[in-house]
C-alpha positions as CSV (number, residue, x, y, z in Angstrom):
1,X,2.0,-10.0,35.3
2,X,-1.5,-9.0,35.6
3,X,-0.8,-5.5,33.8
4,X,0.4,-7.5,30.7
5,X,-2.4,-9.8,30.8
6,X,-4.6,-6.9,30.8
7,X,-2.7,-5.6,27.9
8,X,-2.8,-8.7,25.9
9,X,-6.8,-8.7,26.8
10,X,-7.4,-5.1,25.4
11,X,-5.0,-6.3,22.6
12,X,-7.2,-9.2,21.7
13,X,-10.3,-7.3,22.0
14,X,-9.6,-4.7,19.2
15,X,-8.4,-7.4,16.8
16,X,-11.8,-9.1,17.6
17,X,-13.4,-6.1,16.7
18,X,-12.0,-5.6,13.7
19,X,-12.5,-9.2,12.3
20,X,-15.8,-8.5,12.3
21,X,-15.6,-5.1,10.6
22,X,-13.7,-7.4,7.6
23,X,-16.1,-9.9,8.1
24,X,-13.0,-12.5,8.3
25,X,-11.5,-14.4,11.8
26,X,-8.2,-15.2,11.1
27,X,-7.1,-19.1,12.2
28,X,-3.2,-17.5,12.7
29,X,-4.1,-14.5,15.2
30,X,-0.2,-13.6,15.2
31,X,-0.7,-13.1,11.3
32,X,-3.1,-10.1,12.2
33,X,-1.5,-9.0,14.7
34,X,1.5,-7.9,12.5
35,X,-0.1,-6.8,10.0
36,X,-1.5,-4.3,12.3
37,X,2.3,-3.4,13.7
38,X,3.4,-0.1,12.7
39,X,7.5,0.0,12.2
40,X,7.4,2.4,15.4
41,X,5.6,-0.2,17.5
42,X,8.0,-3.2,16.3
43,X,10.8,-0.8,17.2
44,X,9.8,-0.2,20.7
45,X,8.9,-3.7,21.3
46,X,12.8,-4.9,19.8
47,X,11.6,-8.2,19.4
48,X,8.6,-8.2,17.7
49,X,7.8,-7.9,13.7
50,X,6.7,-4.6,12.0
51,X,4.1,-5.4,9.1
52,X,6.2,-3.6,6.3
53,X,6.8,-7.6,5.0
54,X,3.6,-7.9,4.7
55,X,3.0,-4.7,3.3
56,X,5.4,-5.7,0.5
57,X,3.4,-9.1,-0.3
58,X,0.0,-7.4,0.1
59,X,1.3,-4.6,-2.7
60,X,1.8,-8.1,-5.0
61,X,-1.8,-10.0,-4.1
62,X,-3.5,-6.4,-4.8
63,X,-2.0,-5.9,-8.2
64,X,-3.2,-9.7,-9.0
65,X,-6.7,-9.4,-8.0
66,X,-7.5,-6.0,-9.2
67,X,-6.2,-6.5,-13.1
68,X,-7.9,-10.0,-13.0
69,X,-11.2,-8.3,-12.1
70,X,-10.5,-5.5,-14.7
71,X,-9.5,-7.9,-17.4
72,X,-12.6,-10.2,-16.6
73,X,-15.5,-7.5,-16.4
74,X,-14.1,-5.0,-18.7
75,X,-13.3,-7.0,-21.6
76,X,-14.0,-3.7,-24.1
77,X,-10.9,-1.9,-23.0
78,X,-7.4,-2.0,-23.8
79,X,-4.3,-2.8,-21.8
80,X,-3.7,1.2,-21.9
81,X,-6.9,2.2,-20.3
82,X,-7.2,-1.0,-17.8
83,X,-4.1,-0.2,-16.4
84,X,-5.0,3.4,-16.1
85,X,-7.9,2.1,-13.9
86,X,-5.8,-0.2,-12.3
87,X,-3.1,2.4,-10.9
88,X,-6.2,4.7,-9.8
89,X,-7.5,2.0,-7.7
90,X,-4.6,0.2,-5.8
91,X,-2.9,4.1,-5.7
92,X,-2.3,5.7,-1.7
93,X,-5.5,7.5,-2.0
94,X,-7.5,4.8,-3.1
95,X,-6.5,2.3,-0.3
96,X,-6.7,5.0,2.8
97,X,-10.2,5.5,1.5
98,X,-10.8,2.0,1.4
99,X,-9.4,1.2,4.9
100,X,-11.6,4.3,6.2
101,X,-14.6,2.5,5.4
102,X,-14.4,0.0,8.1
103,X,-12.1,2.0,10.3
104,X,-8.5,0.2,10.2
105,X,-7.3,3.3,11.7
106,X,-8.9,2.5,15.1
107,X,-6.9,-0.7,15.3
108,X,-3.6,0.2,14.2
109,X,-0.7,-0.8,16.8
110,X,1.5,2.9,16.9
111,X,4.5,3.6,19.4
112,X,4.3,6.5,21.5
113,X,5.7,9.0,19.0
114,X,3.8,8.1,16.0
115,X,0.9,8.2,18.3
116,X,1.8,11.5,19.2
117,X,2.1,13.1,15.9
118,X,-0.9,11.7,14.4
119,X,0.4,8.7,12.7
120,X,-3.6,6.7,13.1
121,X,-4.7,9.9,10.6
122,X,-1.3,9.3,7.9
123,X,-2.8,8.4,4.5
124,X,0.7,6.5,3.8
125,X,0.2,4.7,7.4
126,X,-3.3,3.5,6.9
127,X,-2.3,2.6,3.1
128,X,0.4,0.5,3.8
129,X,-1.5,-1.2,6.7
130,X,-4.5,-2.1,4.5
131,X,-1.9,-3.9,2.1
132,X,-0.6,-5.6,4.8
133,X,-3.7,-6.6,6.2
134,X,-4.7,-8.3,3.0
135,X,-1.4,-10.2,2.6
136,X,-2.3,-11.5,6.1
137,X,-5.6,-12.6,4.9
138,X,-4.3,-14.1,2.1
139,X,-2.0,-16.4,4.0
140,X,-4.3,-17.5,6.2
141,X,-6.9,-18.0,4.1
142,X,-5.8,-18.4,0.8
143,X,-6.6,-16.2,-2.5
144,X,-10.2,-16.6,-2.7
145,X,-10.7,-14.6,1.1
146,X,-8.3,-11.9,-0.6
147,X,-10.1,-11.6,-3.2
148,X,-13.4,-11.5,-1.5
149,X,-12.0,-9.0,1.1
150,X,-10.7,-6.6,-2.0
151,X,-13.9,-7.3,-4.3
152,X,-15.9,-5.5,-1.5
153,X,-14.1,-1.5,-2.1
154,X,-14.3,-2.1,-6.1
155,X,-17.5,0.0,-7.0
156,X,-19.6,-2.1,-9.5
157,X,-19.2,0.4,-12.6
158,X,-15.9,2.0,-13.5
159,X,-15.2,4.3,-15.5
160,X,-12.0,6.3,-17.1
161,X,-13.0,9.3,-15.2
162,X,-12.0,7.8,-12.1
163,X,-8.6,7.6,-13.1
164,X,-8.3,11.2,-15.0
165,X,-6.7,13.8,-12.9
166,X,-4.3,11.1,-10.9
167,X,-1.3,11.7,-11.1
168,X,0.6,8.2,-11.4
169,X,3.9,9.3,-12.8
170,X,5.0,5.9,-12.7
171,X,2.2,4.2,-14.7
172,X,3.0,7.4,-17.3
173,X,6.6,6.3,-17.5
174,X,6.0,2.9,-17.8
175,X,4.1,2.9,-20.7
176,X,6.6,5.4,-22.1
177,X,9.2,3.0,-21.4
178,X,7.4,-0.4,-22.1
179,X,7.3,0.8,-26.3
180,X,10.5,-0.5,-26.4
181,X,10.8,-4.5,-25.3
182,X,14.2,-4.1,-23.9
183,X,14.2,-1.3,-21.4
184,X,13.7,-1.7,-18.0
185,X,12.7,0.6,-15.3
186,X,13.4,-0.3,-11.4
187,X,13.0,1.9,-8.2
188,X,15.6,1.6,-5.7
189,X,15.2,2.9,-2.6
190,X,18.6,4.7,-1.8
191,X,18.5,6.4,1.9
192,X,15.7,6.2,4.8
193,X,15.9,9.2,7.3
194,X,14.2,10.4,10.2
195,X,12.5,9.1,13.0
196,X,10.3,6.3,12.9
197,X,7.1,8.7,13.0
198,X,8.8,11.4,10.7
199,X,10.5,9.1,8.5
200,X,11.5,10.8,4.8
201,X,12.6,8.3,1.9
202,X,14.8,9.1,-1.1
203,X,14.3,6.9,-4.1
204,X,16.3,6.3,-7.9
205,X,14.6,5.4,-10.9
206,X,16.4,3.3,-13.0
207,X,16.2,2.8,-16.9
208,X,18.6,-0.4,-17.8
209,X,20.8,0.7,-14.3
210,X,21.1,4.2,-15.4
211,X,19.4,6.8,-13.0
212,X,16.8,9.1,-15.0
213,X,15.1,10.9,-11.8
214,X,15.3,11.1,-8.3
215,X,12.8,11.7,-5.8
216,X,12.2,12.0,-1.7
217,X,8.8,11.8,0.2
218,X,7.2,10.6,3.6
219,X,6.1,7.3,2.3
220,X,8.2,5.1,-0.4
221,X,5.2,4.9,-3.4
222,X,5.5,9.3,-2.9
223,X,8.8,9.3,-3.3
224,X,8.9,6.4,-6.5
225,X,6.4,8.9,-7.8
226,X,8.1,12.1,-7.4
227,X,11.0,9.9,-8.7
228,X,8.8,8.8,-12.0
229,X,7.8,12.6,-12.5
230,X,11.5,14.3,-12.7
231,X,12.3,11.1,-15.0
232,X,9.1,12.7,-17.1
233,X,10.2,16.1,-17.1
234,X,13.8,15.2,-18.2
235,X,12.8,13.3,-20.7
236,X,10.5,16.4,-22.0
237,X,7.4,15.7,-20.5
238,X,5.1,18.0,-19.3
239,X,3.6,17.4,-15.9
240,X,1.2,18.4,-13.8
């Protein structure tokens, strides 16, 4: 008993420290604490809740508070260049670098294998837990914490250059497809393999339920971009 009390202390201590890194205490500690459980942690623990849910709302929120900042500070550019901004900033990169700069790493709950095979280092990892971190926030505090937690990684001036040389197949695809109203492009994730701290996914992209490229990679947005660039090339794109 005194061993998981002592577990459960240190536990409590890192999240501490990281709420005031964010510069936000949470009122629902359990919210935090999931958001910082890797899949590989849940799994080891059987019972308790990985923060890939969260990860999925957080992707949502992100996408929300970035184009409503781009489309209220940068009224002088078109929907084609705005979302060209958008994709560079809410992209894998972009989030690892964000969570970097206050260290999320550090705090991130890993089982042993993950540990082992430097999972706290995985761009994808650190990515996906910064989404779900924010989802948390957002829940607990509402949408004007999220925003003020995402507000603070947006640098004050943007400009197109930021977003030349990244290579978002899917934002290239969709504005391919989006020229015609009645198409529709959906990414299905079609097999997960591996274990939990070597995991490789295979994804489908879709055009109106008809698959128009096919990709695999160690996080789900690498392989729905890989996916998005074979759709590019068959359809007689060149790519980079």
């Amino acid at each position: 008993m005194t061993r998981r009390n002592d577990i459960k202390d240190r536990c409590k201590v890192r999240m501490d420290g990281l709420e005031e890194r964010i510069h936000y205490h949470f009122k629902n500690k359990q919210l935090l604490h999931e958001a910082l459980s890797h899949s590989s942690y849940a799994n080891e623990g059987k019972k308790k809740r990985s923060n890939e849910r969260l990860e999925f709302l957080g992707d949502s929120v992100l996408s929300i508070i970035v184009a409503q900042h781009l489309f209220t500070h940068y009224t002088h550019l078109p929907e084609g260049e705005l979302t060209k901004l958008r994709a560079s900033l809410v992209c894998e990169k972009s989030l690892y670098e964000f969570a970097l700069q206050f260290g999320l790493n550090e705090f991130l709950l890993l089982g042993k294998g993950e540990e082992m095979t430097g999972g706290r280092e995985r761009p994808s990892i650190i990515a996906d837990a910064f989404e779900a971190l924010l989802a948390a926030i957002y829940l607990d505090g509402g949408m004007d914490e999220a925003t003020k937690f995402v507000l603070r990684f947006i640098p004050e001036h943007l400009s197109l250059k930021q977003a030349k040389g990244l290579n978002d197949y899917k934002t290239t695809l969709q504005e391919i497809i989006q020229q015609n109203r009645e198409e529709k492009v959906e990414y299905v994730l079609i097999c997960e393999s591996g274990p939990d701290h070597d995991k490789t996914f295979e994804v489908e992209v879709h055009l109106n339920s008809n698959v128009i490229g096919r990709g695999s990679g160690k996080s789900k947005k690498q392989a729905e971009q890989l996916a998005a660039k074979e759709a590019l090339e068959l359809m007689g794109y060149e790519t980079l």
